[in-house]
N, C-alpha and C positions, 0 to 999 in steps of 0.2 A: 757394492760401493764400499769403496775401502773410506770411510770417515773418522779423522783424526782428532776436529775439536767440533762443536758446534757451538753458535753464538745467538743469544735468544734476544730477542728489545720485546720488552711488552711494561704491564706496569703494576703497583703492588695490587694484590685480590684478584689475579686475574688466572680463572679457574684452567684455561689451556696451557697457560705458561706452567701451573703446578703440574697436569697431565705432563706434559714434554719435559720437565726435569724431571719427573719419575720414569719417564720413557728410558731416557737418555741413562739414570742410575741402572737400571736394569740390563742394558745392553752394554755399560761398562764404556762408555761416550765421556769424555771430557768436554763439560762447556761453560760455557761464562754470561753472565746474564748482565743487558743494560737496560736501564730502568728508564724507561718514556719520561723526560720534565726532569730526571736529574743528570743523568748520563747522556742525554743526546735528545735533542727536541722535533718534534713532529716533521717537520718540513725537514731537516739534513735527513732524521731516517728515510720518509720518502725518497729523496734523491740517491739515495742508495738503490732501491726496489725499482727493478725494469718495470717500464709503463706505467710505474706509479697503482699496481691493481691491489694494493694492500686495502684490505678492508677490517679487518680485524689482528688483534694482537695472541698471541706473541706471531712477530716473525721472527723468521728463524733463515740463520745464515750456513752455509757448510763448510767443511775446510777439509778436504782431500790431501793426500800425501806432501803436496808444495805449500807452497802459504795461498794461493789463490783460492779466495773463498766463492761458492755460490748459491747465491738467495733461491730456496727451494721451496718459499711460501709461509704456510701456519701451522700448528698441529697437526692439523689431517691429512696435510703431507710429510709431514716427518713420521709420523705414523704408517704412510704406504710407502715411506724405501726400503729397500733391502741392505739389509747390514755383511 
């Protein structure tokens, strides 16, 4: 997976979001983080997420070589792709 930025929504304290930005420093990932209740509120980030199966934060968005980004779930799936 060639991954060019990733874009995280979760909210402050919240321990997989620090996991996944350290993820992401490590392999040298550019990403941007929006914060649950000030950057974008519950129900628009749902309508982003196919089927709505978000059950925990952070999710995390991908952005491959064009601008089309795709929702890859939570930590522990950003943790099982291949860089």
């Amino acid at each position: 997976m060639n991954v060019k930025a990733i874009t995280l929504y979760g909210k402050s304290g919240c321990i997989n979001y620090e996991k996944a930005k350290m993820l992401c420093r490590m392999k040298g990932i550019n990403f941007n983080y929006k914060q649950l209740g000030v950057d974008i509120d519950l129900p628009d980030l749902l309508k982003k997420i196919p089927q709505r199966k978000a059950v925990s934060l952070p999710q995390i968005f991908v952005q491959e070589g064009g601008l089309d980004t795709a929702y890859i779930g939570g930590y522990n799936e950003l943790l099982s792709l291949s860089y």
